[in-house]
C-alpha positions as CSV (number, residue, x, y, z in Angstrom):
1,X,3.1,12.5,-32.5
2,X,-0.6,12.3,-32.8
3,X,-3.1,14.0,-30.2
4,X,-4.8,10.4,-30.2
5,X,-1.6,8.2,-29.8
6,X,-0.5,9.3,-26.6
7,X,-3.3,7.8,-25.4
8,X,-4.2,4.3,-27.3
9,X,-0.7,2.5,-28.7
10,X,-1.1,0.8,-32.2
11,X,0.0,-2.3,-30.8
12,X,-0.8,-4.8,-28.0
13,X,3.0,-5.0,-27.7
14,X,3.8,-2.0,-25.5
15,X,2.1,0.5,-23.1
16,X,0.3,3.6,-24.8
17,X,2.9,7.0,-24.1
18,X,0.5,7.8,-21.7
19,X,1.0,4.7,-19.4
20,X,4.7,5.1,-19.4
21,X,4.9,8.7,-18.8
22,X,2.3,8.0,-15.6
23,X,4.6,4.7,-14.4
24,X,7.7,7.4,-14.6
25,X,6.4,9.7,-13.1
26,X,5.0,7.7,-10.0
27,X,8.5,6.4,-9.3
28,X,9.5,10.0,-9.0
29,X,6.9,10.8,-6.8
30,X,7.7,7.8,-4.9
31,X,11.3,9.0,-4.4
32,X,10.3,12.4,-3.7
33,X,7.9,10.9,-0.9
34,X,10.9,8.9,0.3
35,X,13.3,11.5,0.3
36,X,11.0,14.0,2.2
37,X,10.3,11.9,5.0
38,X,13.9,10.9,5.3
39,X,15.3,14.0,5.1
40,X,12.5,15.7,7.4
41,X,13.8,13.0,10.3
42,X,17.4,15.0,10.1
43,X,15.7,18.2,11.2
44,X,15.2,18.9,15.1
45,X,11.6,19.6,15.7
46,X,11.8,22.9,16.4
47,X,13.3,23.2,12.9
48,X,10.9,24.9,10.5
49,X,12.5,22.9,7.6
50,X,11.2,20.0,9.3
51,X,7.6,21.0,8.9
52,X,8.2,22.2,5.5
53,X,9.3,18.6,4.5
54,X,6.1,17.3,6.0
55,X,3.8,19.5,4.3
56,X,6.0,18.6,1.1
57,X,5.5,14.6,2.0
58,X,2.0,15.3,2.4
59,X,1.3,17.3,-0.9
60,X,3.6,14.5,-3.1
61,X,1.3,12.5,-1.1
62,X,-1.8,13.8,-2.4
63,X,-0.6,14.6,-5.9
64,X,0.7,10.6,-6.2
65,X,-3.4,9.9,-5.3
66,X,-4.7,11.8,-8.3
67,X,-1.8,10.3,-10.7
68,X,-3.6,7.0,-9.2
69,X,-6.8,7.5,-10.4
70,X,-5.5,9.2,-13.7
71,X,-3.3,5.6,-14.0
72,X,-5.9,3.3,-13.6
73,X,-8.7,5.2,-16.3
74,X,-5.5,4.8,-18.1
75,X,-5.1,1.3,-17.6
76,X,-8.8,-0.1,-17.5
77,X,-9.2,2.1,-20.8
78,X,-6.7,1.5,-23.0
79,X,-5.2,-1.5,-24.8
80,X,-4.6,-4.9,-23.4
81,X,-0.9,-5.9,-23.7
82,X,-0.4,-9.3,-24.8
83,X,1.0,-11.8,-22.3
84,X,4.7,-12.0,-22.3
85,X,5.7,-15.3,-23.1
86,X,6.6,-17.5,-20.3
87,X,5.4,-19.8,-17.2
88,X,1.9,-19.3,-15.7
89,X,3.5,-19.2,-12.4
90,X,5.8,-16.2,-13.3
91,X,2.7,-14.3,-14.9
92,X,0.8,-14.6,-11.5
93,X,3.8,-13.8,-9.8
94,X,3.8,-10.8,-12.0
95,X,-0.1,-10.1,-11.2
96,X,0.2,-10.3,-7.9
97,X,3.5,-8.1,-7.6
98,X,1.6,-5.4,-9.5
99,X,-1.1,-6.0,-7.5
100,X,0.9,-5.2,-3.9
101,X,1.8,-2.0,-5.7
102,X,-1.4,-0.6,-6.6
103,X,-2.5,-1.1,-2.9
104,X,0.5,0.6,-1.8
105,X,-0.1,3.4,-4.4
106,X,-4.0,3.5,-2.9
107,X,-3.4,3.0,0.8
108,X,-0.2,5.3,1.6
109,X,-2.5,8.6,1.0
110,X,-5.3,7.1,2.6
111,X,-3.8,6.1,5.8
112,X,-1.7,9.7,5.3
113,X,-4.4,11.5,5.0
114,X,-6.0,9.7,7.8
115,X,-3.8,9.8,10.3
116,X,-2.5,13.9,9.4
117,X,-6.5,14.8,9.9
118,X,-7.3,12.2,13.2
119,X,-4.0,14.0,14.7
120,X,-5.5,17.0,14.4
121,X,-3.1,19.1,11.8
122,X,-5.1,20.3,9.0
123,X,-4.2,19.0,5.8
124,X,-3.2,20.9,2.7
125,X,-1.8,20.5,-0.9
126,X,0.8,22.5,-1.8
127,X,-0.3,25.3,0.8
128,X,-4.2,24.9,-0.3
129,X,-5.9,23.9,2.7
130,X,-8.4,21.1,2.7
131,X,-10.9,20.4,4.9
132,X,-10.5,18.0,8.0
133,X,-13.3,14.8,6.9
134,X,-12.5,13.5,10.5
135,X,-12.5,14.8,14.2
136,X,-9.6,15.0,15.7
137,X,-9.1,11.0,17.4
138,X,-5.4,11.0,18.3
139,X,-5.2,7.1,19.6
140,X,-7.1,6.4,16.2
141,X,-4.7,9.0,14.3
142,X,-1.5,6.6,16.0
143,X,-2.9,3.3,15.0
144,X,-3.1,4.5,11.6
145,X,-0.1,6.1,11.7
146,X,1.5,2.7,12.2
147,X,-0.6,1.4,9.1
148,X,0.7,4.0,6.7
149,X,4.6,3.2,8.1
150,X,4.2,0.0,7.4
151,X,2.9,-0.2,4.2
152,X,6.0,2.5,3.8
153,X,8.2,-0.2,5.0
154,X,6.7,-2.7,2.4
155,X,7.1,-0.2,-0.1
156,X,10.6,-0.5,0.0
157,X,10.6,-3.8,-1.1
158,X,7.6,-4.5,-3.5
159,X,9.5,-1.4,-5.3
160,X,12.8,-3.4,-5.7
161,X,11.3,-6.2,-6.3
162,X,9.7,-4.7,-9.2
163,X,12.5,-2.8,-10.4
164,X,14.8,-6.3,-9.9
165,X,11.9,-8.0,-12.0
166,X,12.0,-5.6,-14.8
167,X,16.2,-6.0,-14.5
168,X,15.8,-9.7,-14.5
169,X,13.5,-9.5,-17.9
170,X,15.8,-7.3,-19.5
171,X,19.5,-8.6,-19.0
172,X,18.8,-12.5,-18.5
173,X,15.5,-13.2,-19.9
174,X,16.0,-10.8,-22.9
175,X,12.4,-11.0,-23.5
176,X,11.3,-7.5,-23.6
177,X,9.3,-7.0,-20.8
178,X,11.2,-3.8,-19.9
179,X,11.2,-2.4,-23.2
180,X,7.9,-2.4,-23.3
181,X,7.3,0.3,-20.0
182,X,10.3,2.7,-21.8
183,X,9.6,5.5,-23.2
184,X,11.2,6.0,-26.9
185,X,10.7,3.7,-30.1
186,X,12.0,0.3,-28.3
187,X,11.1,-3.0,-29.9
C-alpha cells in the first residue's frame, strides 16, 4: 500500500485506511474503558488491583482523547463520503447519532479528567504524572463525577445503537453502509 493512501481513499465511496483503523481502534478503547471500570468495582478498596484498574481507566481515558483529536484532523481533512442512498430523515438520524458520539468521545475525558484532579488524586498516563490544572474542590469533583457517569450510562446505548444501525445497513438494507467503515478491499 501507498504511504499517501492510508491517508486520502481514491474514492468518495469508503473511509480512507486511516479512518477505519481510528474508528476500530476507538471501540477497543471504549471496551477497554468499560471493562476497567467494571472489573475495578469487583475489587474491595483496599485491593491494590482496584487502583491499578483506575489508573488503567484513567490512561485508556486519556489515550481515547488524543485518538479524538487525531480522528477528527482525520475526518475534517480527508475525503467527503458520498451520501448513502436513502430518506433525509434516516441521514439526520444518522448525523445526529454520530453526533451524540463525538460528544461522548469529547466529554468522558473531560469530565474524567475533571473530576480525578477536583478530587484531589493526581492524574497520570500510563504512570507519567500530569499536572493537577485544578485545586482540589471535592463537592465540585462529585458533581462532575455524576456528569462523566452519566454520559457513561449513555454511552452504552448511543454505542448499540450505532453498532445496531450499521447491522441494520448491512443484513436488511444491504446497502453498504457497513462495508464502507471495514477494513479490507469491500465494495
Amino acid at each position: 500500500m501507498h504511504p499517501r493512501s492510508f491517508f486520502m481513499s481514491s474514492t468518495n465511496q469508503r473511509y480512507t485506511p486511516l479512518q477505519i483503523a481510528l474508528h476500530w481502534f476507538t471501540l477497543l478503547l471504549f471496551v477497554a474503558l468499560y471493562a476497567s471500570v467494571l472489573a475495578h468495582e469487583s475489587f474491595g478498596r483496599d485491593d491494590p488491583m482496584r487502583a491499578n484498574l483506575m489508573r488503567l481507566h484513567m490512561s485508556l481515558g486519556i489515550l481515547s482523547a488524543m485518538v479524538l483529536v487525531v480522528r477528527l484532523a482525520a475526518k475534517f481533512t480527508g475525503p467527503r463520503l458520498a451520501p448513502e442512498p436513502g430518506p433525509a430523515w434516516m441521514q439526520k438520524i444518522a448525523q445526529l447519532g454520530h453526533l451524540g458520539l463525538y460528544v461522548l468521545m469529547f466529554g468522558l475525558p473531560i469530565t474524567g479528567m475533571l473530576f480525578t484532579t477536583l478530587s484531589g488524586r493526581p492524574p497520570a498516563f500510563f504512570g507519567l504524572p500530569l499536572p493537577a490544572l485544578l485545586p482540589e474542590n471535592k463537592e465540585l469533583g462529585g458533581a462532575i463525577k455524576e456528569v462523566h457517569e452519566v454520559l457513561a450510562t449513555l454511552g452504552y446505548f448511543l454505542v448499540g445503537l450505532h453498532a445496531a444501525a450499521a447491522l441494520y445497513h448491512h443484513h436488511v438494507l444491504k446497502d453498504g453502509v457497513l462495508a464502507r467503515m471495514l477494513p479490507g478491499r469491500r465494495a
